[in-house]
C-alpha positions as CSV (number, residue, x, y, z in Angstrom):
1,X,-25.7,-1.6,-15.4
2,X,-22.8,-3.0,-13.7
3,X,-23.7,-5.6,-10.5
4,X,-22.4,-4.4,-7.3
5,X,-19.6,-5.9,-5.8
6,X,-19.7,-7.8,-2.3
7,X,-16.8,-9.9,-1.0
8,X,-18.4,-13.7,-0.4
9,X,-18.5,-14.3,3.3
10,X,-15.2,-16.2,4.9
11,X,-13.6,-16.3,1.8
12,X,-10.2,-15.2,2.4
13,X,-8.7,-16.2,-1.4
14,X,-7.7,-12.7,-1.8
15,X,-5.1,-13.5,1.2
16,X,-3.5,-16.0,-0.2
17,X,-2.7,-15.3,-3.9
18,X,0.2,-12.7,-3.2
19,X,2.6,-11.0,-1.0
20,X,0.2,-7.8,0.1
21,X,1.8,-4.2,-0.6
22,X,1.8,-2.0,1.9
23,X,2.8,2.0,2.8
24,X,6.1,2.5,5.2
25,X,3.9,3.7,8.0
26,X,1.3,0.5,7.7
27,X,4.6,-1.6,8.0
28,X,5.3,-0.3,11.1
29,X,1.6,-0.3,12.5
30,X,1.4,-4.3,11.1
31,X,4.7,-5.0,13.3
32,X,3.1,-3.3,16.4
33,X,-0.4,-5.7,15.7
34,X,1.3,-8.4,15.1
35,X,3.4,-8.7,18.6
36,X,0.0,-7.8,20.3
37,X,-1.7,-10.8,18.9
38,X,1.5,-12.8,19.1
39,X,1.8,-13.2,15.2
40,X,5.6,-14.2,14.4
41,X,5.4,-15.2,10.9
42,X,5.4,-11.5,10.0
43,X,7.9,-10.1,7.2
44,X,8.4,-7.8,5.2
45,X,10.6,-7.5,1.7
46,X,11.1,-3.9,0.4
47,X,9.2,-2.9,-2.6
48,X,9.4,0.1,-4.6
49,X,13.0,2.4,-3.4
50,X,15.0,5.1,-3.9
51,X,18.3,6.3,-2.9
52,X,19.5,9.3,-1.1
53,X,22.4,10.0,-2.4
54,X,23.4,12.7,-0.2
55,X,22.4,10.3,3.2
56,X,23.8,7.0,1.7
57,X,20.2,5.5,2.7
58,X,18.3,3.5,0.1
59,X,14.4,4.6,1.3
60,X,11.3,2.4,0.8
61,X,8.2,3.8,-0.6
62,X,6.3,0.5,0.2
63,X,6.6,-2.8,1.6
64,X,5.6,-6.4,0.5
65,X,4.3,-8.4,3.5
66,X,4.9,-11.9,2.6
67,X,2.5,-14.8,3.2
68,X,3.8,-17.3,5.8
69,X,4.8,-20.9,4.9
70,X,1.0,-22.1,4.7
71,X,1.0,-20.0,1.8
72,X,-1.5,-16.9,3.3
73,X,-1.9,-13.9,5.2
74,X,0.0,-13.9,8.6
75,X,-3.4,-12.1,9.9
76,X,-5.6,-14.4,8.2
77,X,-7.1,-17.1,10.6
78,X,-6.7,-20.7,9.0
79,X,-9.8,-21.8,10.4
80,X,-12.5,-19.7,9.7
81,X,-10.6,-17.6,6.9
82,X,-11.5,-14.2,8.8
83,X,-8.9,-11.4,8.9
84,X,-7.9,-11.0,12.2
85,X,-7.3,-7.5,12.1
86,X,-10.0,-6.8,10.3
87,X,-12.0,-4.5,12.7
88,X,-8.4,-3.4,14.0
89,X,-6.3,-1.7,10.6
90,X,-6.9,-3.9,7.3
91,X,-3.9,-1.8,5.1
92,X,-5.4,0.1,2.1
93,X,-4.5,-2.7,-0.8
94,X,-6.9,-5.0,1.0
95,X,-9.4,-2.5,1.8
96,X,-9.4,-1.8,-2.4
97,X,-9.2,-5.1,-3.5
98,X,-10.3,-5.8,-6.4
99,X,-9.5,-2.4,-7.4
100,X,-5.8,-2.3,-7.7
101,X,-3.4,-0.2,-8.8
102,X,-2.2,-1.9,-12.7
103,X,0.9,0.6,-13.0
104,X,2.4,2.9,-10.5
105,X,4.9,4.8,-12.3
106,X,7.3,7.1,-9.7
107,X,8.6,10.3,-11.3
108,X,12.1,11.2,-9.6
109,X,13.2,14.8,-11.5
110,X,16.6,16.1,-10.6
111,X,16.1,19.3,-12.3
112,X,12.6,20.4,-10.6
113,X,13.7,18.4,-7.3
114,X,10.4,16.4,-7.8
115,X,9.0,13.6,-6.0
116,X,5.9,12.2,-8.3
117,X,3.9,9.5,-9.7
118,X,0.8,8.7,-11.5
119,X,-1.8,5.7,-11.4
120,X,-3.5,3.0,-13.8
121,X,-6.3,1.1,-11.8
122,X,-7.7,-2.7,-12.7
123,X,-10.1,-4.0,-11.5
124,X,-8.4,-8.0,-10.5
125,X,-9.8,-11.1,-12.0
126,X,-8.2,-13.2,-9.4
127,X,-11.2,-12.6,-7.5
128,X,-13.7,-15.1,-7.6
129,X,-16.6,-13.1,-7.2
130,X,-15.1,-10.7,-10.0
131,X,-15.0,-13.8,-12.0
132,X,-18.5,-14.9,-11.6
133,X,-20.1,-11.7,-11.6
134,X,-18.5,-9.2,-14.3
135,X,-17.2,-9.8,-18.1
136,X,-14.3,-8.7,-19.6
137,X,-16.3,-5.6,-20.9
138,X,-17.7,-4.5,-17.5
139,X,-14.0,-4.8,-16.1
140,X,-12.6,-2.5,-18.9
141,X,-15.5,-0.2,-18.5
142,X,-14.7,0.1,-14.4
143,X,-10.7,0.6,-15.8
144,X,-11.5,3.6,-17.7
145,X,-14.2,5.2,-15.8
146,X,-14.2,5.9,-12.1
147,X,-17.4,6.8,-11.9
148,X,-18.9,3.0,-13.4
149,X,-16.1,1.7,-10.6
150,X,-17.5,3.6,-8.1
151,X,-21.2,2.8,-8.2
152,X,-20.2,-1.0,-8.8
153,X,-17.4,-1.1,-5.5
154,X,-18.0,2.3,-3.6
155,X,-15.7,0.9,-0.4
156,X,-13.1,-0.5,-2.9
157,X,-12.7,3.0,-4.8
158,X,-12.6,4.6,-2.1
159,X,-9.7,3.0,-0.5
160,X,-7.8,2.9,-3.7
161,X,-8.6,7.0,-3.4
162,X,-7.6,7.0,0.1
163,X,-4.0,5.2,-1.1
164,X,-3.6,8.1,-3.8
165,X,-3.7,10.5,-1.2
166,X,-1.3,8.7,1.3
167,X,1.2,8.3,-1.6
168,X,0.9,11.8,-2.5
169,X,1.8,12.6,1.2
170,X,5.1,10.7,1.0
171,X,6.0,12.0,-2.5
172,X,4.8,16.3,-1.5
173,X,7.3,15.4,2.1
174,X,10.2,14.3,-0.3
175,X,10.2,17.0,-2.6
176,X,10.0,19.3,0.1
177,X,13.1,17.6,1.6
178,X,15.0,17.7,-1.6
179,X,14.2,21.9,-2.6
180,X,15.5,22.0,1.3
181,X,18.2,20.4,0.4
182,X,18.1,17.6,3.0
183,X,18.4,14.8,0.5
184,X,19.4,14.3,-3.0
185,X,17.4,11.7,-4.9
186,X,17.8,9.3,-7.4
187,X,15.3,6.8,-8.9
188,X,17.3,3.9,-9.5
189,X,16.8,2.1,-6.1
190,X,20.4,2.4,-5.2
191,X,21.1,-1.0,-6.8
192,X,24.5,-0.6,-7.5
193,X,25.0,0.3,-4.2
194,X,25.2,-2.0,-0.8
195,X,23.4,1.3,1.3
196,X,21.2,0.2,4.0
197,X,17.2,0.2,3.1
198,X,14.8,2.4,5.6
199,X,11.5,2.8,6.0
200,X,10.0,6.3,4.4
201,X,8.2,7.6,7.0
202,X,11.1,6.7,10.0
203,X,13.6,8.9,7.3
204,X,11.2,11.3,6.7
205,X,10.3,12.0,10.1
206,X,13.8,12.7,10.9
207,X,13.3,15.9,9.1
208,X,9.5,16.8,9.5
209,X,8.8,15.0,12.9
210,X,5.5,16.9,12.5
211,X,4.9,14.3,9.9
212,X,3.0,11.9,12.1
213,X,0.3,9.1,11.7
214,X,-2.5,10.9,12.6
215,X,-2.0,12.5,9.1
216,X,-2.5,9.3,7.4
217,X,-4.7,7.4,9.6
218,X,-7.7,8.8,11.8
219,X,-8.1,7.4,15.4
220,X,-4.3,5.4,15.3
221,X,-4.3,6.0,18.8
222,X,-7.2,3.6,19.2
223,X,-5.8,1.2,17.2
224,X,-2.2,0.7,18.7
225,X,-3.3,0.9,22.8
């Protein structure tokens, strides 16, 4: 029987080991938090892109918001190591974490015009309580079988889930684009090319401006007042 996971209480190390990946739309909701709480470390690096030929945009799938010059979280308080948006919008990576995505692989076909991508989970060893608590063979068995992840880190799984279903939203939206022939993708990032970067879901919208955040997040109007 695998032990059930629990975060230890104000430990914050999972804030402090990377740049966080996050979706377009939780980009633009982080920004909107951040100059509420008068956060201005905030930034952001594209991460995973691809080019529209046909609009001369490069178009970011996801984000990497970067940890500030103390080395963590721009949302983490230094003090008392508690997220500071916690009970606010916590983005779906740390909501999973330790059960993280180990490959993403996009799928960009120019003959079906298809937007696609499949997913490898892992369950992270940077975590301290992952660590402490699990061996090697109970982190290969929660790899392989969802079912073993799922009693062990119900919350965590089910975040990762909730992440499958928000990527499969931006990837079903470009497709759609591309049989309309509104865009014509290419899967190379546009790196040969100097073509501004944009955010997914501001492109998107330009098109489907019934795509909205209410689709991907329940009660947004709560969160940004």
């Amino acid at each position: 029987m695998v032990a059930t996971f629990k975060c230890l209480p104000n430990c914050g190390y999972c804030c402090t080991i990377s740049p966080v990946t996050v979706f377009p739309h939780e980009a633009l909701i982080l920004s909107r938090l951040a100059e509420e709480l008068g956060i201005r470390d905030l930034s952001f690096k594209p991460g995973y892109v691809i080019t529209d030929v046909k609009g001369g945009v490069r178009i970011a799938l996801s984000y990497l918001m970067q940890l500030n010059d103390k080395g963590m979280c721009p949302f983490l308080d230094p003090n008392d190591k508690k997220c500071l948006i916690h009970s606010l919008y916590k983005p779906l990576t740390c909501r999973s974490f330790p059960y993280l995505p180990r490959v993403i692989r996009y799928i960009i076909d120019p003959e079906l015009k298809l937007v696609d991508f499949t997913v490898e989970f892992v369950v992270s060893s940077l975590c301290p309580v992952v660590r402490n608590n699990y061996t090697p063979e109970d982190l290969e068995l929660m790899s392989r079988n969802i079912k073993i992840a799922i009693k062990a880190m119900p919350r965590e799984v089910e975040a990762a889930q909730e992440a499958i279903r928000v990527r499969r939203i931006y990837a079903n939206a470009l497709t759609a684009l591309w049989r309309a022939g509104y865009v014509e993708l290419r899967g190379d990032g546009g790196n040969s090319t100097n073509w501004p970067i944009v955010n997914a879901f501001e492109y998107i919208r330009q098109f489907i401006p019934q795509l909205t955040l209410d689709q991907f997040i329940p009660n947004v109007r709560h969160i940004l007042k």
